[in-house]
C-alpha positions in Angstrom: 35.3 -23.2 -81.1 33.1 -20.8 -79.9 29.4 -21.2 -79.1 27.0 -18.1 -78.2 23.5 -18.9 -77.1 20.7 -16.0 -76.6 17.7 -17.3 -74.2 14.6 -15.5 -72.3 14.7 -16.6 -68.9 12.2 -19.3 -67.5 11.0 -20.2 -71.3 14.3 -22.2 -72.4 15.2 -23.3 -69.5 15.1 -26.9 -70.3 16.9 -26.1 -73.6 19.5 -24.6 -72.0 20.6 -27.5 -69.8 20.6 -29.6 -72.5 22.9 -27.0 -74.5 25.1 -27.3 -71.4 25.6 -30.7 -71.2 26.1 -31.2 -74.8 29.6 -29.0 -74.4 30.4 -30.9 -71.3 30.7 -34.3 -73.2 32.1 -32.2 -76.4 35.1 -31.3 -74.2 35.5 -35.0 -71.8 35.6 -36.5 -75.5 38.6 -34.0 -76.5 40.3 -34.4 -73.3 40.4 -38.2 -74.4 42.0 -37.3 -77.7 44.4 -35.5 -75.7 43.2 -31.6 -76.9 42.6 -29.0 -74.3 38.7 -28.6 -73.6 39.3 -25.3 -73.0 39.1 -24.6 -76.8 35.5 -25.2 -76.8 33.5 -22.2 -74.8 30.3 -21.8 -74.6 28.8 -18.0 -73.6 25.0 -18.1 -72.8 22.9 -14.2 -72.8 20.1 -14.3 -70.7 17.4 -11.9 -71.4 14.3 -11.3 -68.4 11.0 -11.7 -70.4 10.2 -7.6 -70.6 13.7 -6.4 -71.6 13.0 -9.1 -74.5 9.8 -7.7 -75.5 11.3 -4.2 -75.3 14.2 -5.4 -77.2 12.3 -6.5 -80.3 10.4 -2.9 -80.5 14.4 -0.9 -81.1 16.0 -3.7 -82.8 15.4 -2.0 -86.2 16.1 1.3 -84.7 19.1 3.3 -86.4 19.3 6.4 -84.2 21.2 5.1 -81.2 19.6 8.1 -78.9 15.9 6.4 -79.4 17.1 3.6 -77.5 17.2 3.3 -74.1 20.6 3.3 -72.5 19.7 -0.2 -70.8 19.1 -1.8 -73.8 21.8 0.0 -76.1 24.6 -2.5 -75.7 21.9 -5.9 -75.8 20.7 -4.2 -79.6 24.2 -3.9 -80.1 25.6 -7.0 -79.5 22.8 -8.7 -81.4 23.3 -6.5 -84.5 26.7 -7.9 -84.7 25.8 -11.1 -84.8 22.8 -10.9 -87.0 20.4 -11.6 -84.9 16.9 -10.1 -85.0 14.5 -12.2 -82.7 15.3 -14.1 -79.4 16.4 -17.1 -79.1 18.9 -17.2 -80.8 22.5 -19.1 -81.4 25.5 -18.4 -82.9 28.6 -20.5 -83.6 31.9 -19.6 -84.7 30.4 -15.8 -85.8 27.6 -18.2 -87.6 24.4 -17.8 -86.9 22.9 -21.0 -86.3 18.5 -20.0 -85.7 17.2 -17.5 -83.9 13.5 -17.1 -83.2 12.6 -20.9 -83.3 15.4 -23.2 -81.3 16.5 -26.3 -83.4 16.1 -29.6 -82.2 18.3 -31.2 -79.6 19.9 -33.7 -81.9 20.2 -31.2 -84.8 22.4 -29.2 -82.7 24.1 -32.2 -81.6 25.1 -32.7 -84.9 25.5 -29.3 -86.0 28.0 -28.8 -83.3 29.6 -32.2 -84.1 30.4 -31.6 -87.6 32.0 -28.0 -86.6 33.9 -30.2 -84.2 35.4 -32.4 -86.6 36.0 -29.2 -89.3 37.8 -27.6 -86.4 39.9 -30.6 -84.7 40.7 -33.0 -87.8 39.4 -35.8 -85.8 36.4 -38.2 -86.2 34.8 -36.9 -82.9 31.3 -39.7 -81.4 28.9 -37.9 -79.7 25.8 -39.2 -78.9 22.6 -36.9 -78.7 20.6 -36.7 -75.4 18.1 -39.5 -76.5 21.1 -42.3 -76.9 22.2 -41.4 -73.4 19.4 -41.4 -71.8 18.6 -45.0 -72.7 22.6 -45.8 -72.1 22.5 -44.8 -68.8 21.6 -47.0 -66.6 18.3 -47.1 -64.9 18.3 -44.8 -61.1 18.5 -47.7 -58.1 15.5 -48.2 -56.8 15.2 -47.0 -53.0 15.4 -49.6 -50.6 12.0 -50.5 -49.3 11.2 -49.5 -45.7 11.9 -52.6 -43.4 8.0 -54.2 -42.2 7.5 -53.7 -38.4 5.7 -56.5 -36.9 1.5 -56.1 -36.9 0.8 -54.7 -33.6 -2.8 -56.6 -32.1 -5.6 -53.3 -32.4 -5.3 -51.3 -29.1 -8.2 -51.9 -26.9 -11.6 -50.0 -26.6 -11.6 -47.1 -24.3 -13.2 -47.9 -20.5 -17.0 -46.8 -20.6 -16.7 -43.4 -19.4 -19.5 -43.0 -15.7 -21.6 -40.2 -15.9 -20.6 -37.4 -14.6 -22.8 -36.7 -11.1 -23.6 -33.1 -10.4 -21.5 -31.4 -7.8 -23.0 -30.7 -4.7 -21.5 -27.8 -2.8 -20.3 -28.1 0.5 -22.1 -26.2 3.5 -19.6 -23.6 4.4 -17.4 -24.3 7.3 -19.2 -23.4 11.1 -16.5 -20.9 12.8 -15.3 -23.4 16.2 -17.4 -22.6 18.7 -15.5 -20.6 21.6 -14.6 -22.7 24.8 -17.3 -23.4 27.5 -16.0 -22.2 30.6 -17.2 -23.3 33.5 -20.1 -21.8 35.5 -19.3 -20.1 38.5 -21.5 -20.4 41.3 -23.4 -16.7 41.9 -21.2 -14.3 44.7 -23.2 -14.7 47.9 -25.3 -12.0 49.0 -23.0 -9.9 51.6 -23.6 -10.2 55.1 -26.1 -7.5 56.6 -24.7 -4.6 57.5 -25.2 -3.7 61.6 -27.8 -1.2 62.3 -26.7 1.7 62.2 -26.0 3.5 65.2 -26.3 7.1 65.5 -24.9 9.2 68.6 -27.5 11.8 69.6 -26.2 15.2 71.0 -28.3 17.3 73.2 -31.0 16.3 75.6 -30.4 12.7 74.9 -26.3 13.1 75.7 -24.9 9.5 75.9 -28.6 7.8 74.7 -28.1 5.8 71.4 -31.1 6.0 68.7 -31.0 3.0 66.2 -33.4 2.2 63.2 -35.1 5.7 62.3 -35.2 7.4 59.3 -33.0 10.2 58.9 -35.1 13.4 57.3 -34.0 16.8 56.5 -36.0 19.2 58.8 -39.1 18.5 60.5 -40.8 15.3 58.9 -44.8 14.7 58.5 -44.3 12.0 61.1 -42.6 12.0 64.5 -41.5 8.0 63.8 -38.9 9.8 61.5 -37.7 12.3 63.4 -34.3 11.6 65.6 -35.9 14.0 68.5 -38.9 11.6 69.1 -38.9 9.4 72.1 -41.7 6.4 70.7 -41.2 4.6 74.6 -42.7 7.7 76.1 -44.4 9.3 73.4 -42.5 12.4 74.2 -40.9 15.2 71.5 -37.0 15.6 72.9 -36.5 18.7 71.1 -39.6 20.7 71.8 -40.8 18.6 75.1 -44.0 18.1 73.3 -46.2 15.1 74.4 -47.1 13.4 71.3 -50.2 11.9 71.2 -50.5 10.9 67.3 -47.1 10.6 66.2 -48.1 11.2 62.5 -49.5 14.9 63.5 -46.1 16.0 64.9 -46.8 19.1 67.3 -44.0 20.7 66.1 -46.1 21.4 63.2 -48.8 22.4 64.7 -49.9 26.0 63.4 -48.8 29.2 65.1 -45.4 26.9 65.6 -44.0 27.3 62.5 
């Protein structure tokens, strides 16, 4: 027994399980019997929704060249079998429909009474309806075990307002070690008058506290050749009478 089923993909989908599982319990019920289930195939053509539509435009086409070489052996095929428009089934080189699909349980007992032609035997079968309400209902998924209520989780703690931050002063650098105050150097001592060996008239005498000046000075108290006890010039032997009009510069001594 041979069964040949032409469908468009994603239209007959539906149809086309059913179609499958209708052969399944045709071949458990002649494994039961003891026949070989293998003597009932079932071939199903699937078509994609374009190549269907381009398929019904050459289906009357005679000159094989006008057809497309992907579509040649599809027109072909269907030719053979007489069939003109999609979907379509054949059984046993008989063409069952095509264009409109029959009913699920007139196929069930179209295929059926082929069965029992074929076999000689008084085949059951029961169409897709009867099983459905035979078969027992799905278990029911075991309901999710009930926790225990836990009490309502307490209200948040008032939140404080948030103060404004006050910046910190910058850190003061340390201050650098006080160290101790040292009492101020003493004055040094006073040096001793300076003493101031005269050469000359005065050999071996010893002048102290006159001012030492280059030449002949504007006053005789600065000059190392002035004698102040007795008033007397030791260079020139001058008596001095006004010490601060030195004789030496007297004019005509110049």
């Amino acid at each position: 027994m041979y069964i040949k089923f032409y469908t468009i993909s994603e239209r007959y989908d539906e149809y086309e399980k059913s179609i499958r599982s209708l052969v399944e319990n045709l071949r458990a019920q002649l494994s039961k019997i003891g026949e070989n289930p293998d003597r009932v195939k079932l071939t199903i053509v699937k078509v994609k929704p374009d190549t269907a539509n381009e398929t019904a435009k050459y289906i009357n086409e005679k000159e094989e060249k006008k057809i497309p070489p992907q579509l040649r052996y599809l027109i072909s095929a269907l030719k053979q079998d007489g069939i003109m428009m999609l979907p379509a089934m054949v059984m046993n080189n008989k063409k069952i429909f095509e264009g409109e699909p029959l009913s699920i349980d007139q196929i069930t007992s179209t295929i059926l009474n082929e069965a029992k032609a074929e076999f000689n035997m008084d085949i059951q079968m029961q169409s897709q309806q009867q099983q459905q309400k035979q078969q027992p209902p799905p278990p029911q998924p075991p309901s999710p075990p009930q926790l225990p209520q836990l009490p309502p989780p307490s209200p948040p703690p008032p939140q404080l307002p948030q103060l404004p931050l006050i910046p910190l002063p910058p850190p003061q650098p340390p201050s650098p070690p006080q160290l101790p105050q040292l009492p101020p150097p003493s004055p040094p001592p006073p040096s001793p008058p300076r003493q101031v060996e005269v050469e000359g008239a005065f050999r071996g005498a010893v002048v102290t506290g006159f001012k030492l000046v280059m030449g002949r000075p504007d006053d005789c108290n600065d000059c190392i050749y002035y004698g102040a006890n007795r008033g007397l010039c030791l260079l020139f032997g001058f008596k001095v009478k006004d010490p601060t009009h030195p004789p030496c510069k007297a004019p005509g001594l110049n």
